[in-house]
Backbone as ProteinMPNN parsed JSONL, in Angstrom:
{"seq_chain_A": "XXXXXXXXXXXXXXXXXXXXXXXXXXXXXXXXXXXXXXXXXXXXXXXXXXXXXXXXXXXXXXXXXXXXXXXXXXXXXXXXXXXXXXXXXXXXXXXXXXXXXXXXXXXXXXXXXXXXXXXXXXXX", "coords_chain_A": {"N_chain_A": [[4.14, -12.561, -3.868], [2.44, -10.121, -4.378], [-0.91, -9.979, -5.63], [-3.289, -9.534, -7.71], [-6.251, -7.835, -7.982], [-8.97, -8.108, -10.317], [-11.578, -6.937, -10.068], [-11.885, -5.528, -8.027], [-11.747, -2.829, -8.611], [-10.522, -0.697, -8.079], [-7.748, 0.856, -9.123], [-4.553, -1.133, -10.89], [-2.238, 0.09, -10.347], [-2.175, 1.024, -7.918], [-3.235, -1.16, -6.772], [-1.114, -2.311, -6.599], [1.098, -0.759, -5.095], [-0.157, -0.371, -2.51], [-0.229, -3.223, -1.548], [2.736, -3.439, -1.672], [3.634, -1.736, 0.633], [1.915, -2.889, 2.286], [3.113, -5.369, 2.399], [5.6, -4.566, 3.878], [4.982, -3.327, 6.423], [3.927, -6.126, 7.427], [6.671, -7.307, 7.633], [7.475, -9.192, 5.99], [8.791, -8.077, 4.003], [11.867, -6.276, 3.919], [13.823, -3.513, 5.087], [16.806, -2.768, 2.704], [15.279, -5.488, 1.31], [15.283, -7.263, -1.396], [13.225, -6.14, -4.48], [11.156, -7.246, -7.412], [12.443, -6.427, -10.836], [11.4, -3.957, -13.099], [10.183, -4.586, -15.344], [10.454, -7.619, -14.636], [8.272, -7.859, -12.622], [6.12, -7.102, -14.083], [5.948, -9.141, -15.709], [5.484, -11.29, -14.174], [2.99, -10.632, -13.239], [0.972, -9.998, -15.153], [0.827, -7.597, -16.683], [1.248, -4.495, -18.182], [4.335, -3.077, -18.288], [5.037, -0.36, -17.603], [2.464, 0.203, -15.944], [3.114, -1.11, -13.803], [5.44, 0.458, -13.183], [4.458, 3.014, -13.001], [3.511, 2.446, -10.384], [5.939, 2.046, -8.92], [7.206, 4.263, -9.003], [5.783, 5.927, -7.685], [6.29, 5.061, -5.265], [8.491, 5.195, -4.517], [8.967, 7.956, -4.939], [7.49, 8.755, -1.941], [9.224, 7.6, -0.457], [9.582, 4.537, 0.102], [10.716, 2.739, -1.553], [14.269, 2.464, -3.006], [15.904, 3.084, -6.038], [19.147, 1.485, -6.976], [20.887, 2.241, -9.745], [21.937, -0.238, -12.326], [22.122, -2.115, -10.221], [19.384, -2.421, -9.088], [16.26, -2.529, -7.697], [15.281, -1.837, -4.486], [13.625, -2.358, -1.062], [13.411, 0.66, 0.226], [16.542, 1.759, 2.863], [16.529, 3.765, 4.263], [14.148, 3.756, 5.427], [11.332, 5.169, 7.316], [8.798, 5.431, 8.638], [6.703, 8.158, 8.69], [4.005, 10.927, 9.489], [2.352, 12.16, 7.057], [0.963, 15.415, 6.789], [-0.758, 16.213, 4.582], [-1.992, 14.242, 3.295], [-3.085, 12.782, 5.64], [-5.048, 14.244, 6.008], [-6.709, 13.823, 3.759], [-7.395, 10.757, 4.127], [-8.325, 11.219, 6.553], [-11.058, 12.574, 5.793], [-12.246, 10.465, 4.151], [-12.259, 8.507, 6.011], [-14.109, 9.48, 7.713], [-16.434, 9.69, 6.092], [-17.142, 7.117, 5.859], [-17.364, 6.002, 8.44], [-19.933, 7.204, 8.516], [-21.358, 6.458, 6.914], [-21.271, 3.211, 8.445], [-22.831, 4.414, 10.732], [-25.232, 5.161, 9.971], [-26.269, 2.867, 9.108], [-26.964, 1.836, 11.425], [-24.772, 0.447, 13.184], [-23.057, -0.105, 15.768], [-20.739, 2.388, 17.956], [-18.965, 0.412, 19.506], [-18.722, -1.806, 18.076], [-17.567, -0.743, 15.566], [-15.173, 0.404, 16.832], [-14.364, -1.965, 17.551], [-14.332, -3.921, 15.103], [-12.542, -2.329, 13.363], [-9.889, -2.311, 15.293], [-9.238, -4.62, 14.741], [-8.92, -5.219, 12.225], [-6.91, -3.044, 12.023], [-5.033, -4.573, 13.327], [-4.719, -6.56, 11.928], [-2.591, -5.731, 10.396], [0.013, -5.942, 10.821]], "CA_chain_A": [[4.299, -11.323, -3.135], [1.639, -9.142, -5.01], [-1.87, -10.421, -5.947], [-4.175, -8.237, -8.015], [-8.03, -8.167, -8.051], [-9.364, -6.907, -11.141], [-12.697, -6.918, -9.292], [-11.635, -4.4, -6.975], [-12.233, -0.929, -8.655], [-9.032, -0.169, -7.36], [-6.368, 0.885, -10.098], [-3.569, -2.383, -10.462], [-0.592, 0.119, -9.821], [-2.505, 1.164, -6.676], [-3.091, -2.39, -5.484], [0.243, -2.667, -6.292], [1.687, 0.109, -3.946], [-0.76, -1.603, -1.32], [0.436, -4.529, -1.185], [4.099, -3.915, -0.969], [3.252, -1.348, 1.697], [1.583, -4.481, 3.675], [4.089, -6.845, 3.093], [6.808, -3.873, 4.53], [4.188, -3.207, 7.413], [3.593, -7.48, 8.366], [7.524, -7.529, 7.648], [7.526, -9.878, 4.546], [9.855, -6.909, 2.751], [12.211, -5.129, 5.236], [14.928, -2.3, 5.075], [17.337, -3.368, 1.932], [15.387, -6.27, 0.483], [15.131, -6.63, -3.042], [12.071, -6.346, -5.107], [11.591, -7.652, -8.419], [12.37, -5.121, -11.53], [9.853, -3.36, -13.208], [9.81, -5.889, -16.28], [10.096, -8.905, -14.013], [6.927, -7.891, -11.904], [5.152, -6.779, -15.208], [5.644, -10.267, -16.139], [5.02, -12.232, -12.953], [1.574, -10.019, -12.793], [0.616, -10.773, -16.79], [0.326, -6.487, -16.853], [2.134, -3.669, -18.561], [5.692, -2.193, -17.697], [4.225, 1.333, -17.779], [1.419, 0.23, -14.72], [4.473, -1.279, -12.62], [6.634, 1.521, -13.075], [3.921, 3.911, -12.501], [3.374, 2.7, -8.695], [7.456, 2.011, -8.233], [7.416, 5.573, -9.216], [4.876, 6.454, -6.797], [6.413, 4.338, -4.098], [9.818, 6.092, -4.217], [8.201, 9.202, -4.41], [7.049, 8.3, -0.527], [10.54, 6.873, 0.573], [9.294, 3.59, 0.524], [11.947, 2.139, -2.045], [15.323, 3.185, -4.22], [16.541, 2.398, -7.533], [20.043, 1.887, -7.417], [21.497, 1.933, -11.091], [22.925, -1.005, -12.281], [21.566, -3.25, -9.125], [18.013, -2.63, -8.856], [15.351, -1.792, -6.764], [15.126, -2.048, -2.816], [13.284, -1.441, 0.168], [14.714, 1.499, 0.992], [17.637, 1.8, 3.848], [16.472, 4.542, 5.278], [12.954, 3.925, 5.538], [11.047, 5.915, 7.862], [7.652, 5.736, 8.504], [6.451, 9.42, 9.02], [2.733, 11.306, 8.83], [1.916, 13.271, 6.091], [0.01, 16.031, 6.797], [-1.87, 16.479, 3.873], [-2.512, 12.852, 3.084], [-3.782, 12.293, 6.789], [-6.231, 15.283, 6.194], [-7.807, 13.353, 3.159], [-7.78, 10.0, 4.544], [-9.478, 11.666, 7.698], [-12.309, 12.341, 4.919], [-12.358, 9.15, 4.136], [-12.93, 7.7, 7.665], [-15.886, 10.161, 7.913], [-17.433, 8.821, 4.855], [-17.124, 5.224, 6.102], [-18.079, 6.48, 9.889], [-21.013, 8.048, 8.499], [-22.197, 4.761, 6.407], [-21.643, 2.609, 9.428], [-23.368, 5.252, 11.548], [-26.321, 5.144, 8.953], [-26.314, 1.331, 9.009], [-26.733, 1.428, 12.826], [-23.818, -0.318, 13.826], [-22.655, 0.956, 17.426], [-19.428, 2.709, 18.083], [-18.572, -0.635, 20.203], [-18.991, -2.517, 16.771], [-17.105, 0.063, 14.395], [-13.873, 0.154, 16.947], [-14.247, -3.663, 17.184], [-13.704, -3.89, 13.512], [-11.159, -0.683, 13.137], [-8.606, -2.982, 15.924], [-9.144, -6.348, 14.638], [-8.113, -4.852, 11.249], [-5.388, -2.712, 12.399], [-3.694, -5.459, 14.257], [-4.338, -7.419, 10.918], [-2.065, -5.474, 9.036], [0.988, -6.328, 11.499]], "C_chain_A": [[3.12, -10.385, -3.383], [0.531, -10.067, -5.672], [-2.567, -9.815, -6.121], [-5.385, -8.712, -8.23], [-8.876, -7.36, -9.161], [-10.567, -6.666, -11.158], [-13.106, -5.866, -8.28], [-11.829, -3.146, -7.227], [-11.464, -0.513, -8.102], [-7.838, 0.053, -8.898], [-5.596, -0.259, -9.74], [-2.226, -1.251, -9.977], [-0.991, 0.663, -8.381], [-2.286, -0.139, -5.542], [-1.476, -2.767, -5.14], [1.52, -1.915, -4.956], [1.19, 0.195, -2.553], [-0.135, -2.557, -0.709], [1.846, -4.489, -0.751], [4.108, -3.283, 0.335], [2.99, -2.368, 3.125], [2.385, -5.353, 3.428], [5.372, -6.04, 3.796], [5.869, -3.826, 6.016], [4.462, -4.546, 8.504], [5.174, -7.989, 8.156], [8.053, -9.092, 6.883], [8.61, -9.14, 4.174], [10.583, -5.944, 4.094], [13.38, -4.38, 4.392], [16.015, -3.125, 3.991], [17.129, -4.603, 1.189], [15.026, -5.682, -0.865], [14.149, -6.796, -3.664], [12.17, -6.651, -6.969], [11.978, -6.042, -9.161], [10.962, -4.84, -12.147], [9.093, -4.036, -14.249], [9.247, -7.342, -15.396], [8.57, -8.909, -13.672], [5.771, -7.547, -13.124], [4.754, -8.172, -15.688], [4.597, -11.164, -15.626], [3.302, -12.176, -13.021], [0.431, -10.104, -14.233], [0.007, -8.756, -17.035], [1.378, -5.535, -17.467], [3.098, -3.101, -17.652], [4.938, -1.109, -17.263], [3.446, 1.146, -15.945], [2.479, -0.159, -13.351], [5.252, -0.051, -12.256], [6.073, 2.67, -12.857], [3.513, 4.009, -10.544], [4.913, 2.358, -8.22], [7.762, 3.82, -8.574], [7.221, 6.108, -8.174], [5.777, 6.103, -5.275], [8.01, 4.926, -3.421], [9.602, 7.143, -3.93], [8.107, 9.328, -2.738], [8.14, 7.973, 0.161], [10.719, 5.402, 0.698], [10.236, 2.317, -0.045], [12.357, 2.908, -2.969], [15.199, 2.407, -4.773], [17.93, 2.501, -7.382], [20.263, 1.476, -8.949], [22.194, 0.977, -11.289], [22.433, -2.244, -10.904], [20.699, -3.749, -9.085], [17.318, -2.094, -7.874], [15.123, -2.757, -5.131], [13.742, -1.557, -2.047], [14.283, -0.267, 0.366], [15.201, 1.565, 2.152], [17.18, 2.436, 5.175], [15.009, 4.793, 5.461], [12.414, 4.313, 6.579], [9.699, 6.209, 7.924], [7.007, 7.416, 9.177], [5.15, 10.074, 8.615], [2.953, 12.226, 8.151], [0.607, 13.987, 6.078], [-1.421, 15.731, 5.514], [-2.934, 15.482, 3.392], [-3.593, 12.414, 4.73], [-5.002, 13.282, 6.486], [-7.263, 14.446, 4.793], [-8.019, 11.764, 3.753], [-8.501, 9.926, 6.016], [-10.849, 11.899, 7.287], [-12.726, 11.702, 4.616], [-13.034, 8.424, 5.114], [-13.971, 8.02, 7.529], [-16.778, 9.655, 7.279], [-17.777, 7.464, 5.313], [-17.59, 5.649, 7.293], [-19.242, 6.429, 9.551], [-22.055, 6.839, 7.543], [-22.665, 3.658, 7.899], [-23.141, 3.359, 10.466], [-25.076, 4.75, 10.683], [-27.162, 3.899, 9.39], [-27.101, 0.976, 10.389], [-26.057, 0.439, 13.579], [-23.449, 0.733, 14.6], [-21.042, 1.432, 16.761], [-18.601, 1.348, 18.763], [-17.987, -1.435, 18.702], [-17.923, -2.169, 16.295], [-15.645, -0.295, 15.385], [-13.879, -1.341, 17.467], [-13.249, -4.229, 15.897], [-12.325, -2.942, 13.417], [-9.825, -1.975, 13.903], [-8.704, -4.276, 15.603], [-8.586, -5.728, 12.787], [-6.965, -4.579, 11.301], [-4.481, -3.594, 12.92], [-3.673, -7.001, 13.036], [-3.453, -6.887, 9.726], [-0.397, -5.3, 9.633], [1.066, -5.581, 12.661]], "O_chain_A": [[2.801, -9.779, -2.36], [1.003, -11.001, -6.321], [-2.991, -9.183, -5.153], [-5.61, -9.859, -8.618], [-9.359, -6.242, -8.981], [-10.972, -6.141, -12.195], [-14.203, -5.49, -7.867], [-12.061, -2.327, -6.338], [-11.854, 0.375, -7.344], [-7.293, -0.898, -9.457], [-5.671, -0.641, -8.572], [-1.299, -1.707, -9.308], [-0.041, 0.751, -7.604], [-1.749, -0.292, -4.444], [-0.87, -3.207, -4.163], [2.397, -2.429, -4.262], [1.823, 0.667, -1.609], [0.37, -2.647, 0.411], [2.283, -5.163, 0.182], [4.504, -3.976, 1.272], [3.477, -2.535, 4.243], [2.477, -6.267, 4.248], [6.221, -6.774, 4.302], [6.385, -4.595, 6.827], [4.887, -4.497, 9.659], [5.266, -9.176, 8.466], [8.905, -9.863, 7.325], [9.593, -9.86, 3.997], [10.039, -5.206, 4.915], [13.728, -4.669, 3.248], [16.182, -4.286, 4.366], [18.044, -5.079, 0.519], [14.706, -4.586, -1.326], [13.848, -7.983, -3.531], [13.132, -6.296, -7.651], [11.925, -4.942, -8.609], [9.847, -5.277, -11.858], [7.868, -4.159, -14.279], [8.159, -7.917, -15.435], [7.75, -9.664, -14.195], [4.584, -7.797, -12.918], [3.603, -8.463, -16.016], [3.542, -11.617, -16.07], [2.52, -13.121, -12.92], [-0.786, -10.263, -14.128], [-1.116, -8.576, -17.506], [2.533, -5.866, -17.2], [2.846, -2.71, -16.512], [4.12, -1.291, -16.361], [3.818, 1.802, -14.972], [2.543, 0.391, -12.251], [5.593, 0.284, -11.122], [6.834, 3.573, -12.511], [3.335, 4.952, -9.773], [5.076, 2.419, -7.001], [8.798, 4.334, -8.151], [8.095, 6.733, -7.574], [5.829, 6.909, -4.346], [8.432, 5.011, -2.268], [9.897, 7.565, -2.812], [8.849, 10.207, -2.299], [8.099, 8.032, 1.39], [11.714, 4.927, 1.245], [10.498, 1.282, 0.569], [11.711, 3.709, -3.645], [14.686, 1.308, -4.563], [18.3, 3.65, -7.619], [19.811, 0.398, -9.335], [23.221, 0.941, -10.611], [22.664, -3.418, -11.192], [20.556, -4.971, -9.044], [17.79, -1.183, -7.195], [14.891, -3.941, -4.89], [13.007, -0.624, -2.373], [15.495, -0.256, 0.582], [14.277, 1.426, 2.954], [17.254, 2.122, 6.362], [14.619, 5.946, 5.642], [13.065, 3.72, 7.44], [9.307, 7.205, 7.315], [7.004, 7.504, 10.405], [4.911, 9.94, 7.415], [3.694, 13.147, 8.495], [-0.468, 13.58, 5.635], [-2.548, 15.246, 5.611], [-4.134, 15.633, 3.163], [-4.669, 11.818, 4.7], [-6.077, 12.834, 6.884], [-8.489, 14.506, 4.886], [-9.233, 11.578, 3.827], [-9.062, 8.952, 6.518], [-11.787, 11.602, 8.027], [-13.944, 11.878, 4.573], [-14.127, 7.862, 5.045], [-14.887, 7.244, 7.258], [-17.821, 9.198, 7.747], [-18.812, 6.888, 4.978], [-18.807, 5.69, 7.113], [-19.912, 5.608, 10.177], [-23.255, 6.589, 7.66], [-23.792, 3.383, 8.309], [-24.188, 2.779, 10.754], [-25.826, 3.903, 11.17], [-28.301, 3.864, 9.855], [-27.789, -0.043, 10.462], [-26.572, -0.283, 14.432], [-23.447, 1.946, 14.391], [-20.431, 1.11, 15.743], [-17.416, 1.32, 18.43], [-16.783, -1.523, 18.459], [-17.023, -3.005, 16.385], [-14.917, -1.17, 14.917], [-12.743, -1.596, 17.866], [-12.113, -4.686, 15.769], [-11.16, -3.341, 13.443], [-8.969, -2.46, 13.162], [-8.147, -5.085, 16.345], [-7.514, -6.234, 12.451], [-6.027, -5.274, 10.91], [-3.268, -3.386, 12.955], [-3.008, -8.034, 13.128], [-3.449, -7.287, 8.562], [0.388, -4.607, 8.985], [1.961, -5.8, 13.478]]}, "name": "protein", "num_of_chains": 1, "seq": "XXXXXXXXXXXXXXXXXXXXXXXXXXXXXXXXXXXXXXXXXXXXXXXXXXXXXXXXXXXXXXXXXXXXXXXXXXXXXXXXXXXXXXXXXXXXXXXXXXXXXXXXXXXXXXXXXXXXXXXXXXXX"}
């Protein structure tokens, strides 16, 4: 389910809140399945409790899954994909930065939304 790159310069509880993200997205993980616990996946992943439980933290935070007590952890029910202002306003900074490389690079606008929809439609 989860495959980390410790190559990536990416935090692991990031990739981790990535990944389940894209497997809820390409519909791998839907509305009430169950995800491991926070030991299990610590295991599975050969990484500390603590780094798991810091992006299942994160990931609830967002809506994206509960804890029930006593059961375990879900997709959540009532999941709801919805924009977040403030988050769209820095990952709009983001784009720019990457726009503004390509741009640099001289790759066309033809090029750039080439790439942009052959991505997007790779992430379901």
């Amino acid at each position: 389910m989860i495959q980390l790159d410790s190559k990536a310069g990416k935090p692991i509880y990031e990739q981790i809140i990535e990944q389940i993200k894209l497997n809820v997205m390409k519909g791998y993980l839907a509305r009430g399945d169950t995800i491991p616990s926070v030991r299990k996946l610590a295991l599975e992943l050969s990484i500390t409790p603590t780094t798991v439980a810091k992006a299942y933290q994160e990931l609830e935070r967002q809506g994206i899954i509960e804890t029930i007590v006593g059961k375990g952890t879900f997709i959540a029910s009532d999941l709801v994909f919805k924009v977040d202002e403030q988050k769209l306003a820095g990952l709009e900074e983001k784009l720019f930065q990457q726009l503004l490389g390509f741009k640099m690079m001289g790759v066309s606008k033809e090029e750039i939304l080439k790439r942009v929809n052959e991505i997007y439609d790779s992430i379901g």
